[in-house]
TORKOLSE-493207 format. One record per residue (C-alpha): residue in three letters; x negated, y negated, z; residue number from 1. Coordinates in steps of 0.2 Angstrom, whole numbers, plus 5000, padded with zeros to 4 digits. Example, Ala and Ser with C-alpha at 12.3 -4.5 7.8 and 13.67 -1.06 7.14 Angstrom:
REM residues 2
ALA | 4938 | 5022 | 5039 | 1
SER | 4932 | 5005 | 5036 | 2
END
This chain:
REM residues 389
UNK | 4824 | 5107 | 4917 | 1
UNK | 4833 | 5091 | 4910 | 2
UNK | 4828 | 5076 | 4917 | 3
UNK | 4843 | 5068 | 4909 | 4
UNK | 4862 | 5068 | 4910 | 5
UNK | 4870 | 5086 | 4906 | 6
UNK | 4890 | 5086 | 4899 | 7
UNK | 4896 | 5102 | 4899 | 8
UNK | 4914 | 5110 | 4903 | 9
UNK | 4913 | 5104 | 4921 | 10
UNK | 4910 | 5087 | 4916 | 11
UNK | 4894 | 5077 | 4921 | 12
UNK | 4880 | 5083 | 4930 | 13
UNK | 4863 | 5072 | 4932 | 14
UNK | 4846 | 5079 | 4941 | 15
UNK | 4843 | 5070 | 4958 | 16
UNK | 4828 | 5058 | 4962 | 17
UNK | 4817 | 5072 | 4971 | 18
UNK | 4818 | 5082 | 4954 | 19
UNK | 4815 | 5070 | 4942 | 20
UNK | 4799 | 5065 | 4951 | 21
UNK | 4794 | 5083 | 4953 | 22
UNK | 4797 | 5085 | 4934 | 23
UNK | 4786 | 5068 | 4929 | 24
UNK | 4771 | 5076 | 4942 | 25
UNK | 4775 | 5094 | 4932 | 26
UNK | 4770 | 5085 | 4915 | 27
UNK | 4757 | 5073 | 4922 | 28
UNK | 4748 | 5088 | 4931 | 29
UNK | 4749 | 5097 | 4913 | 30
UNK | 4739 | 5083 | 4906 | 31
UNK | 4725 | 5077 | 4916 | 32
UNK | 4724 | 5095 | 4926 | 33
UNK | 4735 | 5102 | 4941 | 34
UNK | 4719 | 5097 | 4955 | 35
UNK | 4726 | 5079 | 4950 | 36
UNK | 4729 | 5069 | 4967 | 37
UNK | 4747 | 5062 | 4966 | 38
UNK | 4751 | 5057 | 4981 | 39
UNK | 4762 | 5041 | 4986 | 40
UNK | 4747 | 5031 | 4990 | 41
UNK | 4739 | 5034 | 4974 | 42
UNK | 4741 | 5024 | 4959 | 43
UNK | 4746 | 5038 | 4948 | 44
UNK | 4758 | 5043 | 4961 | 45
UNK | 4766 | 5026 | 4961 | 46
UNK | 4770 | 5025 | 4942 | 47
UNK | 4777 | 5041 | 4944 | 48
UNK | 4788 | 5034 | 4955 | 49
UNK | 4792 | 5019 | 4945 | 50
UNK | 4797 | 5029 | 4934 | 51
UNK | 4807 | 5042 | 4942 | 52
UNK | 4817 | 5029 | 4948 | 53
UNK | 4821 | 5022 | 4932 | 54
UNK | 4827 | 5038 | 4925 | 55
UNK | 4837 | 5040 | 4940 | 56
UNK | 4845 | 5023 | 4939 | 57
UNK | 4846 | 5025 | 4920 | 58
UNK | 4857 | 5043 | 4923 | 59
UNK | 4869 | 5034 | 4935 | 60
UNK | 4873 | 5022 | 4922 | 61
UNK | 4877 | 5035 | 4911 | 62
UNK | 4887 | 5044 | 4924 | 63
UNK | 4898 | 5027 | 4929 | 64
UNK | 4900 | 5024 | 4911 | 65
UNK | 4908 | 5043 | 4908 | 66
UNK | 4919 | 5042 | 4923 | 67
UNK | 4927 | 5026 | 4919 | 68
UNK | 4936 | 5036 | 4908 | 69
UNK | 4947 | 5040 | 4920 | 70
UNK | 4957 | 5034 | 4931 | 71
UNK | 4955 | 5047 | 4945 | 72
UNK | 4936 | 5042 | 4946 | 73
UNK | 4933 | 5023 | 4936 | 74
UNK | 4931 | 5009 | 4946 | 75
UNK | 4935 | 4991 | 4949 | 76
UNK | 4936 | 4981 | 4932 | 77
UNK | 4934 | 5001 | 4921 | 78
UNK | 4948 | 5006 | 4932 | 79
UNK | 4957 | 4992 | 4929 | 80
UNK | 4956 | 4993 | 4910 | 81
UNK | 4959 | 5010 | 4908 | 82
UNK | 4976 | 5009 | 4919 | 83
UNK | 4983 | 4998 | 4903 | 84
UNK | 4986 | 5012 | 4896 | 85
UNK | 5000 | 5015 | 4906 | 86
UNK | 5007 | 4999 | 4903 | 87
UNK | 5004 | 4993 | 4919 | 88
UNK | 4990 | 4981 | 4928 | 89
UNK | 4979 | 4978 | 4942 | 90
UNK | 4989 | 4966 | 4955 | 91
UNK | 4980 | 4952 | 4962 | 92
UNK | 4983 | 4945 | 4979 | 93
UNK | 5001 | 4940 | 4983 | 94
UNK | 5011 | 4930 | 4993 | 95
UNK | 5024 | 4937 | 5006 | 96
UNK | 5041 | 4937 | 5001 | 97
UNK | 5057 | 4936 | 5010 | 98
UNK | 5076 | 4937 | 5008 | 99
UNK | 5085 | 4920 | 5013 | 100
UNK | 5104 | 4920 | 5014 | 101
UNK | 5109 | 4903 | 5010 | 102
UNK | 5125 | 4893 | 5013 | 103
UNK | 5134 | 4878 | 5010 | 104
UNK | 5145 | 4870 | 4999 | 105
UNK | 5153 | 4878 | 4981 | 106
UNK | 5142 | 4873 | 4967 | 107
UNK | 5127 | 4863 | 4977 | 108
UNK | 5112 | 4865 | 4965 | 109
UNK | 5095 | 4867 | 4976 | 110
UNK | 5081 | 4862 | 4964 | 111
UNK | 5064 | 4868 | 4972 | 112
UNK | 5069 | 4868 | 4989 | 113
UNK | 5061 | 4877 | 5004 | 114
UNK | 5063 | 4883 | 5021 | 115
UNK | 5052 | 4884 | 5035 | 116
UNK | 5051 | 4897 | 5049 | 117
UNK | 5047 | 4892 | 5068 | 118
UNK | 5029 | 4893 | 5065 | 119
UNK | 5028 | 4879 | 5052 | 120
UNK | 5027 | 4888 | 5038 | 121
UNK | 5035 | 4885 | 5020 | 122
UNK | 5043 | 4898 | 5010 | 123
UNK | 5049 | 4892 | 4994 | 124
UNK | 5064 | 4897 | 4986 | 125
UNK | 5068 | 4899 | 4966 | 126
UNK | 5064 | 4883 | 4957 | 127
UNK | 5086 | 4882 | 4954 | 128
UNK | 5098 | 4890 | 4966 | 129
UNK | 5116 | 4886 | 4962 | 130
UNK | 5127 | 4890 | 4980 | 131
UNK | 5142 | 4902 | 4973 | 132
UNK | 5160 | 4903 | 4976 | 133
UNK | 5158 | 4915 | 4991 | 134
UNK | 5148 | 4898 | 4999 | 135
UNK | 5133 | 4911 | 5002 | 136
UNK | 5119 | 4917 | 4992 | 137
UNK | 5103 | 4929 | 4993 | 138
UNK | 5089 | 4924 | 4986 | 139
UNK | 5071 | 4929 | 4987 | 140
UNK | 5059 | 4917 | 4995 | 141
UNK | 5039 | 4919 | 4994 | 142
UNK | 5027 | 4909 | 5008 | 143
UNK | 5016 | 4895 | 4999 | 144
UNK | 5000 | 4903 | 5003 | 145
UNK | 4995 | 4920 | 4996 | 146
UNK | 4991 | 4931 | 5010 | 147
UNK | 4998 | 4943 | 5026 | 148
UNK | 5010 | 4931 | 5033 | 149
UNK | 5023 | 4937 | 5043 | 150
UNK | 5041 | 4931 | 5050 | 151
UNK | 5052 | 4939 | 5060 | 152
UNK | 5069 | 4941 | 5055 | 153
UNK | 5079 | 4926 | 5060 | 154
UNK | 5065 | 4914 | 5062 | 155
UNK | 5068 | 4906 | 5045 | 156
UNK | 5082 | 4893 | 5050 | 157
UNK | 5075 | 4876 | 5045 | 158
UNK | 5080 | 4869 | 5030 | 159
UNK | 5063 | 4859 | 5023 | 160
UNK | 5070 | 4849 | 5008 | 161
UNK | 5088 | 4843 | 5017 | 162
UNK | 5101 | 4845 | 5000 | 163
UNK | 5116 | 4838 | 4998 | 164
UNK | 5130 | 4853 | 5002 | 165
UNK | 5116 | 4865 | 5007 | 166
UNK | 5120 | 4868 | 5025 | 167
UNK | 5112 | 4886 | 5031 | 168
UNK | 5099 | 4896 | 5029 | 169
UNK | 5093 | 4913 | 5039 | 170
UNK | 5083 | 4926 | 5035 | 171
UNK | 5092 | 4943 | 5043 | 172
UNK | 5077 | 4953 | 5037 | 173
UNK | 5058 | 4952 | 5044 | 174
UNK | 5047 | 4944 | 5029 | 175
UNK | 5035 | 4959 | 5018 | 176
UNK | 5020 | 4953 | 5020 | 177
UNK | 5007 | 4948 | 5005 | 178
UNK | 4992 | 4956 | 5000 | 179
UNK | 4975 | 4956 | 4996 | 180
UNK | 4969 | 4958 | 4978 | 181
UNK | 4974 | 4978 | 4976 | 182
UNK | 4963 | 4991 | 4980 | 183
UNK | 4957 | 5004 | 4967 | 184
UNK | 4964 | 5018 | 4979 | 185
UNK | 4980 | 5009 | 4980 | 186
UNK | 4982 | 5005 | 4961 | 187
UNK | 4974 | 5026 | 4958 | 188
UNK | 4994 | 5030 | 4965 | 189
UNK | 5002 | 5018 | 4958 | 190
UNK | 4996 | 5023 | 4942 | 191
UNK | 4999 | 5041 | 4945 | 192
UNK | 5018 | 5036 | 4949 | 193
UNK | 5017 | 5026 | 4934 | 194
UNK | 5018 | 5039 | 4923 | 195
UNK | 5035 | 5045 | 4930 | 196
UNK | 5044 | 5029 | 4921 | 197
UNK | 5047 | 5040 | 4904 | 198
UNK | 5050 | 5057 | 4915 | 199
UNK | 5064 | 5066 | 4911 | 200
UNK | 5070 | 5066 | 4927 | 201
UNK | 5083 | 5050 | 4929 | 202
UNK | 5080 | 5047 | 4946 | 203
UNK | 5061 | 5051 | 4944 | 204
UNK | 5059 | 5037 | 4931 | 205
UNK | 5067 | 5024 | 4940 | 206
UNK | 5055 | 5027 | 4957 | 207
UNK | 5043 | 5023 | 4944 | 208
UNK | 5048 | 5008 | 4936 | 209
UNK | 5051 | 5001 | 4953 | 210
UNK | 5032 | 5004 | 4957 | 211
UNK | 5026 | 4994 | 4944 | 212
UNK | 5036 | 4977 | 4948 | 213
UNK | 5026 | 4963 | 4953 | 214
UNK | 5024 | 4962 | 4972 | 215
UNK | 5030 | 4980 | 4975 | 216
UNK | 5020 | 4989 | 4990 | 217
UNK | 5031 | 5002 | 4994 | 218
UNK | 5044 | 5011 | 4990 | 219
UNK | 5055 | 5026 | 4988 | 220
UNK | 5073 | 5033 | 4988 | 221
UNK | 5086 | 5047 | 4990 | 222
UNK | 5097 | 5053 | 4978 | 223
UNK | 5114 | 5062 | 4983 | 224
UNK | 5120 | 5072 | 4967 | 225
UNK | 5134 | 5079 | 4979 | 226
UNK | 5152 | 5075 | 4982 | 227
UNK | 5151 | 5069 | 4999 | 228
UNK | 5141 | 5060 | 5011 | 229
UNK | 5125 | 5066 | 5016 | 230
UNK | 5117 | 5068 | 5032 | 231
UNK | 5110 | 5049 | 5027 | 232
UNK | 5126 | 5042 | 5025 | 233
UNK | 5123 | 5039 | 5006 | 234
UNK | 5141 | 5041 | 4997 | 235
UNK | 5143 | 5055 | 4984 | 236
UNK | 5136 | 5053 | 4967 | 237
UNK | 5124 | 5038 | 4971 | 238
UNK | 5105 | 5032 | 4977 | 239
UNK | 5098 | 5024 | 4990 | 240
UNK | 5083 | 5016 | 4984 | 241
UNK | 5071 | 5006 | 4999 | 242
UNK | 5059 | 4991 | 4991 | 243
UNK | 5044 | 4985 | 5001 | 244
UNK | 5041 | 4967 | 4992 | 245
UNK | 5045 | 4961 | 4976 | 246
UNK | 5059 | 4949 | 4969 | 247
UNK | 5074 | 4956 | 4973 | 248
UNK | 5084 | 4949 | 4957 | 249
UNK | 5070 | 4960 | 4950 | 250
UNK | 5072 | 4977 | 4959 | 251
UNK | 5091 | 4977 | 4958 | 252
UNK | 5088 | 4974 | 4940 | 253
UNK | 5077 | 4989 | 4936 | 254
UNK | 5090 | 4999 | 4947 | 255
UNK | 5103 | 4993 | 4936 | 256
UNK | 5091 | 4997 | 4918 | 257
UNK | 5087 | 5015 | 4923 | 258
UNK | 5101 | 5022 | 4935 | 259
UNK | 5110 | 5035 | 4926 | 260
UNK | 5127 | 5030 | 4919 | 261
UNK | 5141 | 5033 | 4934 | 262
UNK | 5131 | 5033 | 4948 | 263
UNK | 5133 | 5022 | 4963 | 264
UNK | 5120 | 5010 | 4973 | 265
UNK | 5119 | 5010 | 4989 | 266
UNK | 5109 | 4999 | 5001 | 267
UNK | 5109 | 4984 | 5014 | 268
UNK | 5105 | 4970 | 5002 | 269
UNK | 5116 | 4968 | 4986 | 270
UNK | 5113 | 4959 | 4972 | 271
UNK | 5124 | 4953 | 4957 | 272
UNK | 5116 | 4961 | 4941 | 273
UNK | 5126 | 4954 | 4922 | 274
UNK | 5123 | 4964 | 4908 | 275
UNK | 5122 | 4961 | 4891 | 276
UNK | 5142 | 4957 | 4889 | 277
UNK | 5142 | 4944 | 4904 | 278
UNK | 5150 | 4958 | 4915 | 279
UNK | 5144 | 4957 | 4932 | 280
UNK | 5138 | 4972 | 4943 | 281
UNK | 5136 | 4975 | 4960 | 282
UNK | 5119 | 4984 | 4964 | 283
UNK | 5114 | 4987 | 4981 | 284
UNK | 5096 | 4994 | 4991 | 285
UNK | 5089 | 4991 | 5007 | 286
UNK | 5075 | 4982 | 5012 | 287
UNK | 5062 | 4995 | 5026 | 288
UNK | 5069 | 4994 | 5042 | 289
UNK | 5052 | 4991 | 5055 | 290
UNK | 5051 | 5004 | 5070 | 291
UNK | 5038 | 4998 | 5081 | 292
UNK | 5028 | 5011 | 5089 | 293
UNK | 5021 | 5011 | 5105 | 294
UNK | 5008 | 5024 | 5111 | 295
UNK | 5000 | 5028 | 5129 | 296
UNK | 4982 | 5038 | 5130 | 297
UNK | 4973 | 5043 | 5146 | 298
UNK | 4954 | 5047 | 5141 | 299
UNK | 4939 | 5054 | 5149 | 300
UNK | 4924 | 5043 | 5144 | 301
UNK | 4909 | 5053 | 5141 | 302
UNK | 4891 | 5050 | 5139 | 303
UNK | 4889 | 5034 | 5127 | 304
UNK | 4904 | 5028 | 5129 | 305
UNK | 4909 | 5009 | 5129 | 306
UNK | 4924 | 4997 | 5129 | 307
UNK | 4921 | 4995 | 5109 | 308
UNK | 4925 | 5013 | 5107 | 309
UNK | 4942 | 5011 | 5113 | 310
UNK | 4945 | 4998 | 5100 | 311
UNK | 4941 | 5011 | 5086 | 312
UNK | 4951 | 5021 | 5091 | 313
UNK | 4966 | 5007 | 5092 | 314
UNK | 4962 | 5004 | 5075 | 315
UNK | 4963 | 5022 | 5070 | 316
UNK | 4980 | 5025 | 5075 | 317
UNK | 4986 | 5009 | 5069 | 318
UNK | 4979 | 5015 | 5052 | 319
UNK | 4987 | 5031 | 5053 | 320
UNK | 5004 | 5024 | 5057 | 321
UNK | 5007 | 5011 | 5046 | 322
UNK | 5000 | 5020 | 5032 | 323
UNK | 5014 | 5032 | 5032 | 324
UNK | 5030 | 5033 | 5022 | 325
UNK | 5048 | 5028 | 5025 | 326
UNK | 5057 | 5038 | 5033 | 327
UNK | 5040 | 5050 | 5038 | 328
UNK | 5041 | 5058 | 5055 | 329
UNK | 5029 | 5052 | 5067 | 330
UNK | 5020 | 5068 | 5071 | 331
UNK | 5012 | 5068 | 5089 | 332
UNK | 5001 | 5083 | 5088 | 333
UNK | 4992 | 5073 | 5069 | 334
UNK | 4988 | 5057 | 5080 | 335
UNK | 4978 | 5067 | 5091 | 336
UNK | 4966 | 5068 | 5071 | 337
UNK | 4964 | 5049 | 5070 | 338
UNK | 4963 | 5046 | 5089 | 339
UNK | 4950 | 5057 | 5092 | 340
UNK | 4940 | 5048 | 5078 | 341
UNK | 4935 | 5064 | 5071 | 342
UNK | 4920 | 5067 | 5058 | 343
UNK | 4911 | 5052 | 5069 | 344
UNK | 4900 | 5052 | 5081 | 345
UNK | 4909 | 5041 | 5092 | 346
UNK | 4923 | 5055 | 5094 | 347
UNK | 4909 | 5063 | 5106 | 348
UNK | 4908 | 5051 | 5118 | 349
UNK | 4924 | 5053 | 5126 | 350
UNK | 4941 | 5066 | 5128 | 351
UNK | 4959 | 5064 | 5127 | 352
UNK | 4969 | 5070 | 5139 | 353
UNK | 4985 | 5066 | 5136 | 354
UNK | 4993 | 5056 | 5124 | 355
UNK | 5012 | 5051 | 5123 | 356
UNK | 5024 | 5039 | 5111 | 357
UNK | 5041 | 5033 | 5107 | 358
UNK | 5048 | 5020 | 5097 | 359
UNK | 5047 | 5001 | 5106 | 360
UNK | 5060 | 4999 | 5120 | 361
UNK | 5060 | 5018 | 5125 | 362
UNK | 5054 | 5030 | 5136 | 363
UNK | 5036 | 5037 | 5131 | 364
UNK | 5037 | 5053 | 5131 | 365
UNK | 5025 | 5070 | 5120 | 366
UNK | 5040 | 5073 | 5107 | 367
UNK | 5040 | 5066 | 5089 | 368
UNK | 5049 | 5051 | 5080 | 369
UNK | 5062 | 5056 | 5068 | 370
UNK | 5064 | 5042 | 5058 | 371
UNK | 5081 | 5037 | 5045 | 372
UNK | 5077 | 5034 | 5026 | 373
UNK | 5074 | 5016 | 5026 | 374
UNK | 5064 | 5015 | 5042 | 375
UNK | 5045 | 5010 | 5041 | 376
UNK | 5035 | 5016 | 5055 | 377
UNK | 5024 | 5000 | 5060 | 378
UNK | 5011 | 4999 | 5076 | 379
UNK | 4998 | 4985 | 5080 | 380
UNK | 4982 | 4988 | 5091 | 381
UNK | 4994 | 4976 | 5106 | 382
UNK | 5005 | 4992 | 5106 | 383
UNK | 4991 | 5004 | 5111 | 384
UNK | 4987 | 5006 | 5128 | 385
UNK | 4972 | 5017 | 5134 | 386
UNK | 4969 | 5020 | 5150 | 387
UNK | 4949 | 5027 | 5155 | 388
UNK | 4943 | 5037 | 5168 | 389
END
């Protein structure tokens, strides 16, 4: 038996702690004789053990090392590394961003301005924001802290450096909010999307450009290679792409760069994009549209049951729900999975009797949520209510 590591065509393989101490006692036993007394509270038996567990430690190294070589198994800073290769890196924790429509007079210039929402905080805009001849503009605003800060669409309406000719400001769009430094699990799909970008699929290698902006959380899109208008409402011959953060300057941008030629934008934001002979063109996607979720459970509490439980299971579901995609359906029947907190042994100490949900403002009811292309199912634990009996 090896007592090292083993790379064959399944990969690495490495003996476990109980059979490299059982090996060590083998060869020490063939030495000094097999009536040897080698027990954990002998001497001889400790520095067997000493040194079983430096092999073993020594063999996970070597086992780390040769999975960072990928980027389905490295970790942290080896995962970082080895998604270069890609072209692409390792975000570190951003600040929420937020579309502001501004208005005021033809030509004011707004040099680092910012605006501030109703509780207090400061989103700052472009360093130099030049009001056009429409008297509106969009521009994207990020929050002066790094972090999950959140505003709700139309609570941005304080103008926090007064300009000359600069007269509105609005948000119509709830803010995205920031993140923490990116997860490997997190960066593991982006870098699987990543590698879409030179796909030959058109459509497939725009997605994937979009995924590696800076500030990007989510995103996805729909593409209508028909004639006419599809069940969406997408036009003929065009995509509707949906951005989760980023600058959107940059997203309409990369929309303009790899969108095949002839085919239209469509979108709830639009932005101006100039090419490289000064011609202006109109590219358009839509920010996620936020479908709070309510749900409603009735449980049975079983033995070793207790208040915390129910928090858990709050938690659970809000996980599910606001981990799913735009435009996923909210499925009943697979919330029962994270409600019951399966594959734990809390989800023994009590039973689910019925559980019903609908979108905020409607009737709860057992039948799932359909929702549009650009809607974001979102939930927080004040939206859960359990009742225990």
């Amino acid at each position: 038996m090896a007592i090292t590591c083993t790379i064959d065509s399944t990969g690495i393989t490495a003996p476990t702690l109980t059979e490299i101490r059982a090996w060590l006692v083998e060869q020490y036993r063939s030495i000094y004789g097999s009536d040897i007394y080698l027990g954990s509270d002998s001497q001889d038996g400790q520095w067997i053990g000493i040194l079983a567990t430096a092999l073993h430690d020594a063999n996970a190294m070597c086992v780390s090392a040769y999975e960072a070589f990928s980027p389905a198994t490295a970790q942290g800073e080896g995962l970082a590394r080895m998604v270069k290769i890609n072209g692409i890196t390792k975000q570190s924790a951003s600040k929420s961003s937020v579309d502001l429509l501004l208005g005021g007079t033809v030509g004011t210039i707004i040099s680092n301005g910012y605006a501030t929402d109703d509780a207090g905080t400061k989103w700052m805009l472009p360093t130099t924001v030049t009001i056009p001849s429409s008297a509106q503009i969009t521009v994207t605003a990020t929050a002066s802290e790094a972090g999950a800060i959140s505003a709700a669409a139309k609570t941005i309406t304080t103008i926090g450096t007064p300009t000359r000719g600069w007269q509105t400001v609005t948000n119509p769009t709830a803010a995205d909010k920031g993140d923490a430094v990116e997860t490997d699990a997190a960066l593991r799909r982006r870098q699987a999307t990543s590698t879409e970008i030179p796909s030959k699929t058109v459509f497939r290698g725009l997605i994937g450009a979009i995924a590696d902006l800076d500030g990007v959380s989510r995103y996805g899109g729909i593409e209508n290679d028909g004639d006419g208008e599809d069940t969406n409402g997408i036009p003929g011959h065009s995509i509707a792409v949906v951005v989760e953060g980023g600058v959107s300057q940059d997203v309409a941008d990369t929309i303009y760069a790899k969108k095949g030629p002839g085919c239209g934008t469509y979108g709830t934001t639009a932005m101006t994009v100039t090419d490289i002979y000064g011609v202006p063109h109109r590219v358009e996607f839509s920010r996620p549209s936020y479908v709070t979720v309510k749900v409603s459970l009735h449980i049975i509490a079983l033995s070793g049951y207790s208040s915390a439980i129910a928090g858990k299971i709050r938690s659970a579901i809000v996980s599910y729900i606001t981990g799913l995609d735009f435009g996923a359906e909210v499925y009943i029947a697979r919330l029962y999975v994270p409600a019951n907190l399966s594959n734990t042994s809390n989800g023994e100490t009590f039973e689910i009797t019925s559980l019903r949900i609908s979108r905020a403002g409607g009737t709860l009811g057992t039948d799932s949520l359909s929702m549009a292309f650009d809607e974001a199912p979102t939930c927080t634990t004040s939206d859960i209510a359990i009742t225990v009996s």
